[in-house]
C-alpha positions as CSV (number, residue, x, y, z in Angstrom):
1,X,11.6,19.1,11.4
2,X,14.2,16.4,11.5
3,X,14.9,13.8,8.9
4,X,12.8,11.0,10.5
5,X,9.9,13.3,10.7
6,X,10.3,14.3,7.3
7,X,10.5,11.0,6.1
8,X,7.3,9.8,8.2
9,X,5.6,12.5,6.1
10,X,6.4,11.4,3.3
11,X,5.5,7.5,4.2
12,X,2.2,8.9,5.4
13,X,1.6,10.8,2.1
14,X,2.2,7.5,0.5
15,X,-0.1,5.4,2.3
16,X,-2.8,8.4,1.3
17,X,-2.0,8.1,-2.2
18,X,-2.3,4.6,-2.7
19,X,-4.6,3.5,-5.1
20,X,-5.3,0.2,-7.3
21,X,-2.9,1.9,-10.3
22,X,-0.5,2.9,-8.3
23,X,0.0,0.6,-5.4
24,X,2.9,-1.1,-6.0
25,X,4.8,2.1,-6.1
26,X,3.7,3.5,-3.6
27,X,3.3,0.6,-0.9
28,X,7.2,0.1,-2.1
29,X,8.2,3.4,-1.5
30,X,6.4,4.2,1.9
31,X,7.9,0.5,2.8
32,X,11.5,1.8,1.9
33,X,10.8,4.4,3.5
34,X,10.3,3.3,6.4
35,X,13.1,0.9,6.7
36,X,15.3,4.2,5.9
37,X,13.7,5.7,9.3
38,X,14.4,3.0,11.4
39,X,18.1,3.5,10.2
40,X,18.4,6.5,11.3
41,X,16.9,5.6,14.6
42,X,19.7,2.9,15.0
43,X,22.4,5.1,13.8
44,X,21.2,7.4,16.5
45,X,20.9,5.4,18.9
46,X,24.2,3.4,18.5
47,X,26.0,7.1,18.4
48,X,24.3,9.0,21.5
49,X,23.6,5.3,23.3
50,X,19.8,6.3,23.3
51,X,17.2,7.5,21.0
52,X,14.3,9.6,22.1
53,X,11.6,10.1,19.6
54,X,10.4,13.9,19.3
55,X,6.0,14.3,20.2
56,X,6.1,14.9,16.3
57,X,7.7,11.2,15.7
58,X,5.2,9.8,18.0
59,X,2.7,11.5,16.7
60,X,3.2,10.0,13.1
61,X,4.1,6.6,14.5
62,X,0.4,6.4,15.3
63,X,-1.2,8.2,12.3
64,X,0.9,5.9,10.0
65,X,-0.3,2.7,11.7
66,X,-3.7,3.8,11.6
67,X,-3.7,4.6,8.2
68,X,-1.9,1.2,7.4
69,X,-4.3,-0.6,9.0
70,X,-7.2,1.4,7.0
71,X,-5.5,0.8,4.0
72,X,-5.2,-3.1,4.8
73,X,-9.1,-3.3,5.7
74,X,-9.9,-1.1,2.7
75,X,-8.1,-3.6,0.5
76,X,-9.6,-6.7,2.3
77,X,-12.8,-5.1,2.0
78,X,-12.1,-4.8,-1.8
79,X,-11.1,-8.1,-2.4
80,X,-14.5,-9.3,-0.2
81,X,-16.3,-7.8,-2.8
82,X,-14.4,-9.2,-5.8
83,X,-14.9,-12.6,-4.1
84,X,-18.5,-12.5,-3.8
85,X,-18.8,-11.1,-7.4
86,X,-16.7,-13.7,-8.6
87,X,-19.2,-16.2,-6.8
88,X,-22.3,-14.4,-8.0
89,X,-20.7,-14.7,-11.7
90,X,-20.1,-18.7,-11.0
91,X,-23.8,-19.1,-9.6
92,X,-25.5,-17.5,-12.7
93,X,-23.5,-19.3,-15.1
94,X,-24.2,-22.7,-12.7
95,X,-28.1,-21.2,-13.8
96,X,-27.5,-20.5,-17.1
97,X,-26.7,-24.2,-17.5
98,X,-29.1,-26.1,-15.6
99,X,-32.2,-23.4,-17.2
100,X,-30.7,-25.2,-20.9
């Protein structure tokens, strides 16, 4: 494996891993991670004048966007649901007080 591919493992295993305790981290790291990748690329590119990404690269270009974009509707989803108890919270205090 090269170093991008090994490094696009890694960001994938991050975006797996992430959970509410240990988001930050993690979102961080597969984030750095990323932007260390795309180095590489350039370096690569700016030495040999092209770059030409391996099946594997390609391959976990698309799994990682995927899984990004699962982790962003997971977290969107979870926030829904804080929202609406949040608002069923409000509601039954709003009854609390008129019942008085």
């Amino acid at each position: 494996m090269t170093k991008i591919e090994n490094i696009l493992d890694e960001v994938y295993k991050d975006l797996t891993e992430l959970t509410e305790e240990n988001f930050n981290q993690k979102f961080i790291s597969a984030k750095l991670k990323m932007q260390k990748a795309m180095e590489i690329k350039s370096q690569n590119s700016s030495k040999l004048g092209f770059f030409t990404p391996s099946k594997k690269i390609v391959q976990m270009a698309k799994l990682i966007s995927e899984k990004y974009d699962n982790v962003t509707k997971d977290w969107a989803n979870k926030l829904k649901l804080v929202q609406k108890e949040i608002e069923l919270s409000q509601n039954q205090k709003k009854m609390t007080i008129y019942n008085r």
